[in-house]
C-alpha positions in Angstrom: 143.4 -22.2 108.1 143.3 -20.2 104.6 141.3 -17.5 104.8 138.9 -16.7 101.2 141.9 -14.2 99.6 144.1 -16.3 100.3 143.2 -19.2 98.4 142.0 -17.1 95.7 145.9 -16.0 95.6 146.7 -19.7 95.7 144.3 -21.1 93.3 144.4 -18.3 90.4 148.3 -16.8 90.7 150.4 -19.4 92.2 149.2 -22.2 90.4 148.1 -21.0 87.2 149.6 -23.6 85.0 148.1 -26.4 86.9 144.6 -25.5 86.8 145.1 -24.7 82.8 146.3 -28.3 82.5 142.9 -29.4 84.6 140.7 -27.2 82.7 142.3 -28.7 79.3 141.7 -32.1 80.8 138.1 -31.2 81.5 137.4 -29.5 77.7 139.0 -32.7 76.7 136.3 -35.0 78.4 133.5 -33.5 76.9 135.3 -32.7 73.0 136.2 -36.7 73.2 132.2 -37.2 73.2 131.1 -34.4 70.9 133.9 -34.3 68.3 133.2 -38.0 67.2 130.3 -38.6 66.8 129.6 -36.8 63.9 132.4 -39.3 62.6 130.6 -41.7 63.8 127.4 -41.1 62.2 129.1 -41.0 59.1 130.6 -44.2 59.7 127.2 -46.0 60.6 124.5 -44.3 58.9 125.7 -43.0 55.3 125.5 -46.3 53.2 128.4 -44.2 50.8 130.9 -44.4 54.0 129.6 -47.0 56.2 131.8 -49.6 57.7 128.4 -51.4 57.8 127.4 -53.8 55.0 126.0 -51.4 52.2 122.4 -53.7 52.2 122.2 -53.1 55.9 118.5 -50.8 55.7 118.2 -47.4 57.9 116.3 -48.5 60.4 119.0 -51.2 61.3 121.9 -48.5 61.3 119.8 -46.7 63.4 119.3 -49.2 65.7 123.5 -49.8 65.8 124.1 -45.8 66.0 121.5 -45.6 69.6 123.4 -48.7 70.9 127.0 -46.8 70.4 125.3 -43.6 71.5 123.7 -45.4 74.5 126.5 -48.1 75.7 129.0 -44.7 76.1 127.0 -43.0 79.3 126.0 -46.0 80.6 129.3 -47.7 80.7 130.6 -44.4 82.5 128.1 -44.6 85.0 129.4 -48.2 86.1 132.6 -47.3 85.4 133.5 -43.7 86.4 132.7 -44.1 90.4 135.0 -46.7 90.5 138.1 -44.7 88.9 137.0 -42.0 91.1 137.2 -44.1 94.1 140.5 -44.9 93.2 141.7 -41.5 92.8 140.6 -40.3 96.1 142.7 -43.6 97.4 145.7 -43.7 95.2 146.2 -39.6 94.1 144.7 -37.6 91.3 147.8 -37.6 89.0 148.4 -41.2 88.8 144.5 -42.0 87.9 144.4 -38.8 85.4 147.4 -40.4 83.5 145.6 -43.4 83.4 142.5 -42.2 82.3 144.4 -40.0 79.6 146.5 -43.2 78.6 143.2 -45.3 78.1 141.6 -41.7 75.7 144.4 -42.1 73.5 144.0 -45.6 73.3 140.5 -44.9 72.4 141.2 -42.1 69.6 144.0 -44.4 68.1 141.7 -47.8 67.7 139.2 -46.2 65.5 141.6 -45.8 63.1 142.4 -49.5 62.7 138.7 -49.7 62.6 137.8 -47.7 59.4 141.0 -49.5 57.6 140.0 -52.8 58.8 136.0 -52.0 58.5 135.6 -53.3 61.7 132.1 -52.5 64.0 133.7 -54.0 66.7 136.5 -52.4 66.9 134.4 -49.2 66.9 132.8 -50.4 69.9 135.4 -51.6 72.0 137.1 -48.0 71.4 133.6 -46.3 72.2 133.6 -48.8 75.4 137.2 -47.5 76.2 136.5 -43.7 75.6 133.4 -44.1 78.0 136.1 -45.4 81.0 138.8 -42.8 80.3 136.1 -40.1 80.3 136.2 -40.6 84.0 139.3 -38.0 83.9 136.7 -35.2 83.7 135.3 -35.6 87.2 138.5 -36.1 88.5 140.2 -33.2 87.4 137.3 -31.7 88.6 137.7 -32.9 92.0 141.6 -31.9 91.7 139.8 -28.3 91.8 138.3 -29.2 94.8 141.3 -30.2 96.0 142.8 -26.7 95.9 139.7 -24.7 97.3 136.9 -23.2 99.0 134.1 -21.9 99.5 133.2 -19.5 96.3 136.3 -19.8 95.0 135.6 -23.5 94.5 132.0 -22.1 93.0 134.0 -19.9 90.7 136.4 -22.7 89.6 133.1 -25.2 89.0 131.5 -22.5 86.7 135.0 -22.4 84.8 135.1 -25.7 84.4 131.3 -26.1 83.6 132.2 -22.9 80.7 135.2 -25.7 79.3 132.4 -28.7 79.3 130.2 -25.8 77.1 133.0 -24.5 75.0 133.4 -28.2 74.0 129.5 -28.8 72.8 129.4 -26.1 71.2 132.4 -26.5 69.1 133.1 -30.4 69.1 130.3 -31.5 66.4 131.5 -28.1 63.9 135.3 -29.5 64.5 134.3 -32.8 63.6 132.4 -32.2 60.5 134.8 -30.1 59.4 138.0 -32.5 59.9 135.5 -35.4 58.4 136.2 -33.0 54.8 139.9 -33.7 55.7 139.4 -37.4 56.3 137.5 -39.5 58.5 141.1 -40.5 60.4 141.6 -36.8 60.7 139.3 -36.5 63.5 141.1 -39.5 65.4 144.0 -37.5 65.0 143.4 -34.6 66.2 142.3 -35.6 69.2 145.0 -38.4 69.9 147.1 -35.3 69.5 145.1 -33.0 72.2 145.2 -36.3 74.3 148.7 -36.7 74.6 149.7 -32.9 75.2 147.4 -33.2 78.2 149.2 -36.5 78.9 152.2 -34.0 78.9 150.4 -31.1 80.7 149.2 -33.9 83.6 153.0 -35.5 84.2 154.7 -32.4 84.4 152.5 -29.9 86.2 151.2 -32.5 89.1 154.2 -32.7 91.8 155.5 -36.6 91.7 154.9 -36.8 95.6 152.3 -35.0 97.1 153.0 -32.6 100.0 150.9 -33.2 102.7 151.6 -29.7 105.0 148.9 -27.9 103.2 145.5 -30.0 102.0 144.5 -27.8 99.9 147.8 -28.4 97.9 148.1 -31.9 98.2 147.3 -33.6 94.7 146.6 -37.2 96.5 144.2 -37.3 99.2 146.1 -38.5 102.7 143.4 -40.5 104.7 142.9 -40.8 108.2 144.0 -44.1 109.6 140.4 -45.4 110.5 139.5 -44.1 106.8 142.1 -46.1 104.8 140.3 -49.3 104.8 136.9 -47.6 103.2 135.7 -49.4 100.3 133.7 -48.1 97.2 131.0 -50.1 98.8 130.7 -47.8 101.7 131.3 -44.6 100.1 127.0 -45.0 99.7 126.5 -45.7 103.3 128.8 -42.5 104.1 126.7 -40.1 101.7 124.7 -37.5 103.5 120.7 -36.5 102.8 122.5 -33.0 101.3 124.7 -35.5 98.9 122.1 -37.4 97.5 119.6 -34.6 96.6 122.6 -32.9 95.0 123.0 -35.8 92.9 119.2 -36.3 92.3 119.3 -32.5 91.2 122.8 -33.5 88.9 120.3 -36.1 86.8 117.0 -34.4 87.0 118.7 -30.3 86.1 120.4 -32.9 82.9 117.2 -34.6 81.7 114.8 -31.5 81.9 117.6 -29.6 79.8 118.6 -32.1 77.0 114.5 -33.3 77.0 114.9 -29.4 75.6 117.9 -29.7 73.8 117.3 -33.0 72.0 113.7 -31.2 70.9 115.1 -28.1 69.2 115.5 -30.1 65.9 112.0 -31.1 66.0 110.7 -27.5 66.5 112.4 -26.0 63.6 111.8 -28.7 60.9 107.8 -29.4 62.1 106.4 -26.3 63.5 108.4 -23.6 61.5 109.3 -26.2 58.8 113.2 -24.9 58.7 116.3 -27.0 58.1 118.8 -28.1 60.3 121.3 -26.3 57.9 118.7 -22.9 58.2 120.7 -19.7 59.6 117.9 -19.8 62.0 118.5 -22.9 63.6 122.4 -21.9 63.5 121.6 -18.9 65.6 119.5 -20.4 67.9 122.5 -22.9 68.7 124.8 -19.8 68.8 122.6 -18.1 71.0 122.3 -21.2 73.2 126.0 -21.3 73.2 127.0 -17.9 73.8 124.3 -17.4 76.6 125.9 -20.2 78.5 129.5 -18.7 78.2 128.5 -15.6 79.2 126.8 -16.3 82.1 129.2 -18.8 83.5 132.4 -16.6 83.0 130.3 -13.0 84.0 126.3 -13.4 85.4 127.7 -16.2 87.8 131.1 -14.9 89.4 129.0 -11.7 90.1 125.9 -13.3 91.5 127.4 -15.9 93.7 129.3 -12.7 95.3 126.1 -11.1 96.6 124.0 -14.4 97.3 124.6 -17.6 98.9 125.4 -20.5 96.3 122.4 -22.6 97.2 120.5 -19.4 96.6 122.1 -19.2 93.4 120.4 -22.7 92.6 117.1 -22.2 93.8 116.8 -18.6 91.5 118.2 -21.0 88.5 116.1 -23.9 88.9 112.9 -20.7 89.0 114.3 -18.9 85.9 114.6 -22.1 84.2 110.7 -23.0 84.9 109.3 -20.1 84.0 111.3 -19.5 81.2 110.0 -22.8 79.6 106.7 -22.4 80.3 107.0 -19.5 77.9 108.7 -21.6 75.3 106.2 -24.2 75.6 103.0 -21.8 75.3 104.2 -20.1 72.0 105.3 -20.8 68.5 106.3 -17.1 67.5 110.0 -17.1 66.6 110.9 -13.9 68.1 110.2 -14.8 71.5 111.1 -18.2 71.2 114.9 -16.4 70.5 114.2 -14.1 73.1 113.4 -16.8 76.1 116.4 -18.9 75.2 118.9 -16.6 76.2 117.7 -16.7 80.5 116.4 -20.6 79.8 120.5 -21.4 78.9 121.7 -19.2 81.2 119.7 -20.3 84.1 120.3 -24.4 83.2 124.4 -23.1 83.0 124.7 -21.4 86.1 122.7 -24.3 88.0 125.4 -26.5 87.4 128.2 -25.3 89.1 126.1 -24.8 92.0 125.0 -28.0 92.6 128.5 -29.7 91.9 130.2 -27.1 94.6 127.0 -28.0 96.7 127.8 -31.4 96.3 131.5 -31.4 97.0 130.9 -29.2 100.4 128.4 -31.9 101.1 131.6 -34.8 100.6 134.4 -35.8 102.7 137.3 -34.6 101.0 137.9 -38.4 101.1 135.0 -38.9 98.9 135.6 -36.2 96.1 136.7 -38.4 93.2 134.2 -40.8 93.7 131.0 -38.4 93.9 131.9 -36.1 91.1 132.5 -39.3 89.0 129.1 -40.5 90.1 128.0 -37.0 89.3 129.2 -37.5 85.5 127.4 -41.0 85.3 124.2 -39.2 86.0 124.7 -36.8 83.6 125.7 -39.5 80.9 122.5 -41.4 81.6 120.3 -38.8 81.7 121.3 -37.7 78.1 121.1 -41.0 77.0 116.9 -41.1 78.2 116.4 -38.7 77.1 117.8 -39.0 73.5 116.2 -42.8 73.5 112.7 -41.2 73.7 113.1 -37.9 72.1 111.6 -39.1 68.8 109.0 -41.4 70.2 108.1 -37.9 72.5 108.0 -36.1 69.7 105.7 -38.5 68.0 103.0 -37.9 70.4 103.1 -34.5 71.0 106.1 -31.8 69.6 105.7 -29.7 72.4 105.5 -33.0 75.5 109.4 -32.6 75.8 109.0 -29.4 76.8 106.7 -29.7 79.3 108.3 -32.6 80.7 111.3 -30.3 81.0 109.2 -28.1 83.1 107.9 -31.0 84.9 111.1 -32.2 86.2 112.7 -28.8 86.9 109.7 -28.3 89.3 110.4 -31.1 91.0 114.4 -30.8 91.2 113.3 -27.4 93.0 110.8 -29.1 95.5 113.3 -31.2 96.5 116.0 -28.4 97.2 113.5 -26.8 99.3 112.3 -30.1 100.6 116.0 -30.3 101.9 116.6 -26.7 102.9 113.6 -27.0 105.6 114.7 -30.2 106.6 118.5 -28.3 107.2 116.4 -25.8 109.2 114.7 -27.8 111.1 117.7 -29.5 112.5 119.3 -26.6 113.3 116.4 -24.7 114.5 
């Protein structure tokens, strides 16, 4: 058995190159998403660019533009625990290449698309990009695969700091390569796609080894395990598994019911524009806070505190912190309170998806984390389906709906910490 240095020694010097390949893989998940759709919104909403018939009125390009932005998460979440099934039977490198194969696919089609002024086409690449999305979990659970304990905390916040580095960067890379050409953007990323392609084929051995499981990139089953089905994956999940991934979709909604509200609190209560240097720092705050704490605050915190611990103090910061947000309308603290309410929401994450991953057979990895993604996906989309109709009734009712659901994602971690006691008292 490895003792905690030396898999740290493992995971961050003798295998450098492979978890830089994973870690590209995961930024790649998340920049496939945000890099396109401002692309996308050109493509569907501007009457001067559409591929849309010019007489089509806003409200029905709106309607088409949620249906794209909706079909993607949901798709994943039927999709993705599937592939993730399959990669915990059949090995992480062969799924990855698939799931990298099927992203390229997707970044090539819309091309034909905008020549051919095709809707369809647009969808059936969105559809595609929604499946091969399902090579973020995985990659993720290839991190799993190669540690423990906190080091497999640490790696989760690095990976969790590539998801961030990619929202906070995709939509300013995509409106910019839209000045190049709308194709450009397709490009770009059919070109990231296929150096990962690359990355993937040449870093992952060809045939696992099986002498050391935290080396091995396919999962070797047991021989009464072999014959378990996607199916019973559910039956298999403990009480610990499922509140993890009731806290992955509850910690998502209570954060992007925030997120997806910013836009209304600068142009209605301080009556700025989107394009205002005050709403750009307030999404540079947002994304800096969330960098930082994920690749300083959290290594450093998860060394002198347990890493369920670590969640319970984030899921508190987070509530109190909006409560503050929601009670004022003065700038300056509004600025000020962001900076713990992003890091809090940051460092949450990659303690419940280590939680959940302790709390999985390492027969099950692929499968949860996938699941895990779904969630997410969905609870983004909810969220962004009702922002504006939340906003209509009340601009602050996001906000306290955020505080409303973090309250009860932290009941139900404690809810499941005394039931934990109680079994082993």
């Amino acid at each position: 058995m490895m003792n905690g240095s030396a898999i740290e020694h493992f995971v961050f010097k003798d295998n450098l190159l492979r978890l830089l390949t994973l870690y590209s893989v995961i930024f790649l998940g998340s920049l496939g998403y945000f890099i396109v759709m401002p692309v996308y919104a050109e493509l569907i909403l501007n009457p001067l660019h559409s591929i849309l018939p010019q007489h089509l009125d806003m409200p029905a390009r709106r309607i088409i533009f949620s249906l794209v932005s909706a079909f993607a998460p949901l798709l994943t979440l039927c999709i993705a625990p599937i592939i993730g099934h399959l990669s915990d039977r059949l090995g992480r490198k062969q799924v990855l290449l698939f799931c990298l194969s099927l992203a390229l696919i997707s970044f090539l089609l819309p091309i034909t698309a905008i020549f051919m002024g095709s809707i369809t086409l647009l969808f059936i690449s969105n559809a595609i990009n929604s499946a091969a999305s399902a090579s973020q979990p995985i990659a993720q659970a290839a991190l799993t695969d190669i540690s423990t304990g906190r080091a497999k905390a640490y790696l989760m916040g690095l990976s969790a700091s590539s998801m961030t580095a990619a929202m906070s960067f995709g939509p300013a890379l995509g409106s910019y390569l839209i000045k190049i050409s709308f194709d450009a953007t397709f490009w770009c990323s059919a070109l990231f796609t296929l150096i990962n392609i690359i990355l993937v084929y040449l870093t992952f051995p060809h045939k696992a080894s099986n002498s050391n499981p935290l080396i091995s990139t396919s999962i070797t089953t047991h021989p009464q395990q072999e014959k378990t089905t996607f199916f019973a994956s559910f039956k298999q999940c403990s009480s610990l598994a499922i509140t993890m991934l009731a806290l992955v979709f509850l910690c998502q909604l209570a954060w992007s019911f925030y997120y997806q509200n910013i836009g209304y609190t600068v142009i209605s209560i301080w009556h700025l524009s989107l394009s205002s240097t005050v709403y750009q720092h307030i999404m540079l705050t947002i994304g800096i806070s969330m960098i930082f704490s994920l690749l300083v605050l959290y290594p450093l915190i998860i060394r002198i505190i347990t890493i369920k611990q670590c969640l319970s103090l984030c899921l508190t910061l987070f509530a109190l912190s909006m409560i503050i947000i929601s009670l004022t309308h003065a700038l300056w603290l509004y600025k000020i309170m962001i900076i713990p309410l992003s890091a809090s929401i940051a460092m949450a994450y990659p303690c419940y998806i280590a939680t959940l991953s302790n709390a999985l057979s390492k027969h099950h990895q692929g499968w949860g984390l996938a699941l895990a993604g779904g969630l997410m996906g969905i609870s983004w989309t909810v969220s962004g389906s009702l922002s504006g109709i939340i906003a209509n009734i009340d601009l602050n009712l996001a906000n306290w709906l955020a505080v409303i659901v973090i309250i009860f994602a932290l009941l139900l971690l404690l809810k499941n910490d005394n039931k934990t006691q109680e079994k082993t008292a």
